[in-house]
N, C-alpha and C positions, 0 to 999 in steps of 0.2 A: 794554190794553197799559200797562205800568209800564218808564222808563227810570231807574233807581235812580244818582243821583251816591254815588261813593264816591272813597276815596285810599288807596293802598296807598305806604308810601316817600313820595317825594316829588313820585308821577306820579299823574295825573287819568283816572277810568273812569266809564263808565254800562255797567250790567248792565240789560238789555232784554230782558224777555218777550215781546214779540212776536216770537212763533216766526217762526224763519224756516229755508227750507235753507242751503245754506253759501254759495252767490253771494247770493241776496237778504241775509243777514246782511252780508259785508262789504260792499256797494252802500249797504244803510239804515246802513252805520258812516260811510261819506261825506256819507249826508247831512246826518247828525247833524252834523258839523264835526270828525271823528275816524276811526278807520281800523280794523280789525278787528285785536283784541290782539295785538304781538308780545311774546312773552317771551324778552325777549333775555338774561336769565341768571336761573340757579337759584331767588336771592333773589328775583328781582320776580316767578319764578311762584307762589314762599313768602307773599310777600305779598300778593299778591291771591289766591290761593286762601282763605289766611286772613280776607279781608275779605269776599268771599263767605260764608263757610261764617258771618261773623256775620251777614250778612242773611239765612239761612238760618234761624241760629238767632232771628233776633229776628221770623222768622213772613213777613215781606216778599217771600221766596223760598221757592216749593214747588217743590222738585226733581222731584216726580214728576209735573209737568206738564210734564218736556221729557227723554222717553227716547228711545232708540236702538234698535228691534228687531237693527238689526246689532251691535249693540254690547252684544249680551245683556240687553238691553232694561233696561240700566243707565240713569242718567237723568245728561247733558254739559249743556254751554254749549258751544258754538262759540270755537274761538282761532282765531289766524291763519297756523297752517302748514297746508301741502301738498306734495305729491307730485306732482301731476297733472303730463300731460306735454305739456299745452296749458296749461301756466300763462306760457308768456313770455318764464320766465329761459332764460339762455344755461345748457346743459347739463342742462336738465329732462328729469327719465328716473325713472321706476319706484324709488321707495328712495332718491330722493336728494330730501333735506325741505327747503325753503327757506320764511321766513315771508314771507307774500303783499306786506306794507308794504313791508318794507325788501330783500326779497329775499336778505337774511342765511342761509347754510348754517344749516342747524336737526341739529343730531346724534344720529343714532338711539340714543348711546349715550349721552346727558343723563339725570339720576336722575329725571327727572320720567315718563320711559313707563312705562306699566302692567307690572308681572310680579308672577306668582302660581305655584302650584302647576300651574295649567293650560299657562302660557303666558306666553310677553313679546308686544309691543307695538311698533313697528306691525309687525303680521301680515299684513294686505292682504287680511284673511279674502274669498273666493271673489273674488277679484281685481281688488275695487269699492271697495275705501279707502282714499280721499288728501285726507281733510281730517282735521282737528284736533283734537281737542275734547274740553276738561276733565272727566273724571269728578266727579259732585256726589257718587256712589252707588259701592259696590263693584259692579261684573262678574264673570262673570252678575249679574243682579238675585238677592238676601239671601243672595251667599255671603258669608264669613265672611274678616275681613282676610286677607289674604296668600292665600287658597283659590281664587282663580278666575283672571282675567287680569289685574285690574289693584283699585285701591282707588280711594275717594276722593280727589281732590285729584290722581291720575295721568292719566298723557294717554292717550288711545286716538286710532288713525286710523279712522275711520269713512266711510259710503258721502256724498256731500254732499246724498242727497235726505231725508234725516234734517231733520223740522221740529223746530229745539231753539231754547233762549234764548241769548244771545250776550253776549259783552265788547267795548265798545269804546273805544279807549286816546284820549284827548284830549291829551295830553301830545305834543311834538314828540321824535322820537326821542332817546334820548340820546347 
């Protein structure tokens, strides 16, 4: 297991391979001293995606140890939105996305969901995805920018028993 400190802006993250599904991922963000990533705007998902994809490139992160069969066996990190409709919040229901920290509305119509030729995002494909999480890869796996449902660095909703690597935010909200 590798817990990578990184900074993206002016806010504090560990990127963590130790797979987890989507509860034991935010659970292990508590224990760490931090919470499972919200991205409360455009920019701070610009910039930690970008801080990522350089642990990527500098070898530290191999994407293709943490895929998603539901998710066209693209390979995510875990963030911190959901759908579910045993999450808690007051008006939790099917399509309506709130991040698990702060409980913040999350908008299906933010530029960071997946869309492609195939398809936009979240789809809720066979009626088992309400968790978050960052594409490292294009979807399906090797298609071609903009040709499947989503790119690198876009969000998908995927199923939560998906074992992936996660983000988690140390920073106190802003």
């Amino acid at each position: 297991m590798a817990v990578i400190d990184f900074t993206a802006g002016d806010r504090s993250y560990k990127f963590v391979t130790d797979k987890k599904n989507a509860i034991g991922a935010a659970l292990h963000a508590i224990e760490l001293g931090g919470y499972i990533v919200n991205l409360e705007t455009e920019s701070e998902s610009a910039a930690v995606y970008d801080s990522i994809t350089g642990l990527i490139a500098s070898g530290q992160v191999d994407p293709s140890q943490s895929t998603a069969a539901d998710g066209g066996d693209g390979s995510y990190a875990w963030l911190g939105g959901t759908d579910n409709v045993w999450s808690g919040w007051p008006g939790a229901a099917e399509g309506s996305w709130r991040w698990k920290y702060s409980g913040t509305a999350l908008s299906t119509t933010r530029s960071e969901w997946g869309r492609g030729t195939l398809g936009s995002e979240p789809d809720n494909s066979a009626g088992a995805q309400h968790y978050l999480a960052l594409g490292l890869t294009n979807w399906p796996s090797g298609s071609a920018a903009g040709n499947g449902f989503g790119d690198a660095g876009q969000w998908n909703d995927i199923g939560r028993d998906n074992v992936l690597f996660y983000v988690v935010e140390m920073s106190p909200l802003a």
